[in-house]
NUTORVO-398091 format. One line per field, with one value per residue (C-alpha): x, y, z; residue number from 1. Coordinates in Angstrom, 2 decimals, decimal comma. Layout:
BEGIN
u <- [X/...]
v <- [Y/...]
w <- [Z/...]
num <- [NUM/...]
// end
This chain:
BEGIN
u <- [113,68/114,44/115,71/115,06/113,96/109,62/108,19/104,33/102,12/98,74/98,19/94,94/95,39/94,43/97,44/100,20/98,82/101,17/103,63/103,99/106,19/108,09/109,44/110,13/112,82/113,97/114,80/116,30/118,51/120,00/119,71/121,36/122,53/119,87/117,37/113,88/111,14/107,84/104,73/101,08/99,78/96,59/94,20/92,21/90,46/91,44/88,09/88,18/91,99/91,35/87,79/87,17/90,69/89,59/89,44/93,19/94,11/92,53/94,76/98,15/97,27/97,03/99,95/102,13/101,20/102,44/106,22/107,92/111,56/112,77/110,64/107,97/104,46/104,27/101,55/101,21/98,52/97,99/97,29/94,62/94,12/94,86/97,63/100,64/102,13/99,15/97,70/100,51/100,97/97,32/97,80/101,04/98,94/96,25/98,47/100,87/97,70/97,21/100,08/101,03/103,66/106,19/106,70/104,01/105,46/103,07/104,48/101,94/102,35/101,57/98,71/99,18/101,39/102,13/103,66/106,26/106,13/105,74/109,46/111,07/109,30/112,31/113,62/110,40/110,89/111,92/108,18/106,12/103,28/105,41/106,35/109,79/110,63/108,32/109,72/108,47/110,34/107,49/106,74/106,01/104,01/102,07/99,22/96,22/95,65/99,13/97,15/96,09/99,00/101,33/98,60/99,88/102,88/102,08/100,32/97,68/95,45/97,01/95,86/97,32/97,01/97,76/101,08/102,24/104,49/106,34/106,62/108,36/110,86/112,19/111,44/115,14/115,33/117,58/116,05/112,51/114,33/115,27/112,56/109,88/110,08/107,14/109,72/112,74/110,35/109,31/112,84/113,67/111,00/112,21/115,47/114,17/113,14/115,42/118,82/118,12/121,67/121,78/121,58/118,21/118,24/119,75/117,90]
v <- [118,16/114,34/112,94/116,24/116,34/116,49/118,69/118,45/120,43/120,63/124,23/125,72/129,55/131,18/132,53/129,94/127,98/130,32/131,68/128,43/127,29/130,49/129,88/126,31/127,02/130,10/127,60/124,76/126,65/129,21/127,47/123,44/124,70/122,57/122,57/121,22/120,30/121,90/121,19/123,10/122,97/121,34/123,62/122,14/125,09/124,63/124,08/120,92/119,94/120,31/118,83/116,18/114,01/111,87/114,94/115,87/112,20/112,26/115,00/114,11/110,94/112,60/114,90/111,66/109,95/112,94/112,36/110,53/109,07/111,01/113,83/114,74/115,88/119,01/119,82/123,64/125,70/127,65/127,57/130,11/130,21/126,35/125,41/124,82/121,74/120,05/120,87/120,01/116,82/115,81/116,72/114,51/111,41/112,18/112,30/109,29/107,06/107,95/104,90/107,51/106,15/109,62/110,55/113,20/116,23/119,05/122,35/124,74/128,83/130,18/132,32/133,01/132,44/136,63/136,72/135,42/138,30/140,50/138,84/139,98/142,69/145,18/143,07/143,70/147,32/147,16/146,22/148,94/148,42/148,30/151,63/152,71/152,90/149,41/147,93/145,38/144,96/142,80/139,05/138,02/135,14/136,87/138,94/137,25/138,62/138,93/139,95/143,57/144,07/143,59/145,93/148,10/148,33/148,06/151,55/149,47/146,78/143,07/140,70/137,20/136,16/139,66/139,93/136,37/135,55/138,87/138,93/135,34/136,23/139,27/137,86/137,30/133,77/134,06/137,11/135,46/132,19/134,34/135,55/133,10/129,20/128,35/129,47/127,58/124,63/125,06/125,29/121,81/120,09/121,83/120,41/116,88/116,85/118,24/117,16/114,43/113,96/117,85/119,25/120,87/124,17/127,13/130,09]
w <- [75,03/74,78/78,04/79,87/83,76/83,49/86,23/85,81/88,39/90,11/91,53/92,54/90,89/87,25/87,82/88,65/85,10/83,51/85,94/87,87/84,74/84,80/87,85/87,71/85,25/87,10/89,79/88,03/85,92/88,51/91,32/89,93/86,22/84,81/81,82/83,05/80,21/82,57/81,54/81,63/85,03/85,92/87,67/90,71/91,96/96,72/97,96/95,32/96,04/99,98/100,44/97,55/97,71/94,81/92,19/93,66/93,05/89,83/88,63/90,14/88,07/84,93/85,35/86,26/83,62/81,12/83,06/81,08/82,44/85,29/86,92/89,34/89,77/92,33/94,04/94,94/97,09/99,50/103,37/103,56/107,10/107,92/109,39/106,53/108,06/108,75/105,56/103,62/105,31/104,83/101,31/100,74/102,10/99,90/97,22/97,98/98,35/94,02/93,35/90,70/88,19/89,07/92,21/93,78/96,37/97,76/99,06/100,26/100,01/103,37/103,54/99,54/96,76/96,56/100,17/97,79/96,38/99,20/100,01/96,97/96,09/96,10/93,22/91,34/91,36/87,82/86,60/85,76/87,97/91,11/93,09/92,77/96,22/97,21/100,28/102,79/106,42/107,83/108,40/104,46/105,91/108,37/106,96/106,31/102,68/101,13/97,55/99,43/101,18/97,31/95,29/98,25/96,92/93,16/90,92/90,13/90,18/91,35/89,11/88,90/85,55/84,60/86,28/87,92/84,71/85,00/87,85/88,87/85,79/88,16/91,52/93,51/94,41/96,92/98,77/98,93/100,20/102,89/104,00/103,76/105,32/102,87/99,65/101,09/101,26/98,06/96,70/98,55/96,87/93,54/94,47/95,34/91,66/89,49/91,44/94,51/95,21/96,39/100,02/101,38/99,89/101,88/102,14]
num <- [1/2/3/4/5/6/7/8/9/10/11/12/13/14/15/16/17/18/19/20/21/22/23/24/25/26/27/28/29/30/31/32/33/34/35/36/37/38/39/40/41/42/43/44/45/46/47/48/49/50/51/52/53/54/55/56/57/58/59/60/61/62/63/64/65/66/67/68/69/70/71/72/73/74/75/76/77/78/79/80/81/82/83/84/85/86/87/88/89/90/91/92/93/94/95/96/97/98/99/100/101/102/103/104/105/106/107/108/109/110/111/112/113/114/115/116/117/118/119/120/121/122/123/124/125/126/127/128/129/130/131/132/133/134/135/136/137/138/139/140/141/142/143/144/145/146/147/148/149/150/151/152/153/154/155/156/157/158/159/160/161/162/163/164/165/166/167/168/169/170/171/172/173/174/175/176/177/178/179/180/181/182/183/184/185/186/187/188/189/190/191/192/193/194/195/196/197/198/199/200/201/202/203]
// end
């Protein structure tokens, strides 16, 4: 994809290796009407990305160096039980102080990637392994293990590599975005990357 936007990414999940990408595109096709070239992930498992800042520096260094032209590294993980702003801002100075060639921007999930999920997950009715009538009225962003609260929801098992892929192909952009401050954060620093003239994304 010669002279295509390059969105390379460090997450900490099995399961955003392969449905990280998924969503990239959902974003910067329906949300700016544009074609991004995403590459593979690199996985840096949290405790690693969180605790040892030269291994996180290491691989934002490696995924820069694959942009080539205009594009982005993003940096993706999430808060656990820290505090998302603070983590995310101790992140982004770990990461700024790599001198990377592209430029580096961390978002950071909060509590986990499938509150997301938990957010839209009316739109992912359509997938097999989610109930029929699967609602959620609460906070997205307030229980501390989002994963239970989904497989909830779901007729089986939740299992990330299993159904993260399918799953961010149905997921509602514009429902999550209003539901969770972590996903319109997200979607700004999508936006910062694939069309940095635009306005802060509205949720």
């Amino acid at each position: 994809m010669s002279g295509a936007i390059v969105i390379a990414s460090v997450v900490e999940g099995h399961g955003e290796v392969t449905g990280l990408p998924v969503l990239l595109r959902r974003i910067a096709f329906e949300r700016h009407n544009i074609h991004v070239d995403v590459l593979k992930p690199h996985r840096v498992p949290r405790a690693n990305m969180v605790r040892r800042p030269d291994e996180l520096q290491k691989a934002v260094r490696l995924q820069a160096n694959r942009v080539r032209g205009a594009g982005a590294v993003i940096v993706l993980t999430d808060s656990d039980d820290d505090d998302p702003e603070k983590l995310r801002a101790r992140l982004q100075a770990t990461v700024d102080g790599a001198n990377t060639s592209a430029p580096a921007v961390v978002s950071v999930a909060v509590r986990e990637y499938e509150a997301w999920f938990l957010a839209g997950i009316e739109s992912l009715r359509v997938h097999p392994s989610v109930l029929d009538d699967a609602t959620y009225e609460d906070d997205c962003e307030a229980p501390r293990n989002p994963k239970l609260r989904l497989e909830m929801l779901m007729t089986e098992s939740y299992g990330s590599v299993r159904h993260q892929v399918a799953f961010n192909a149905r997921l509602d952009l514009d429902e999550v975005a209003s539901k969770s401050p972590s996903f319109r954060q997200f979607l700004d620093a999508v936006a910062a990357v694939v069309d940095p003239g635009c306005e802060a994304a509205q949720g």
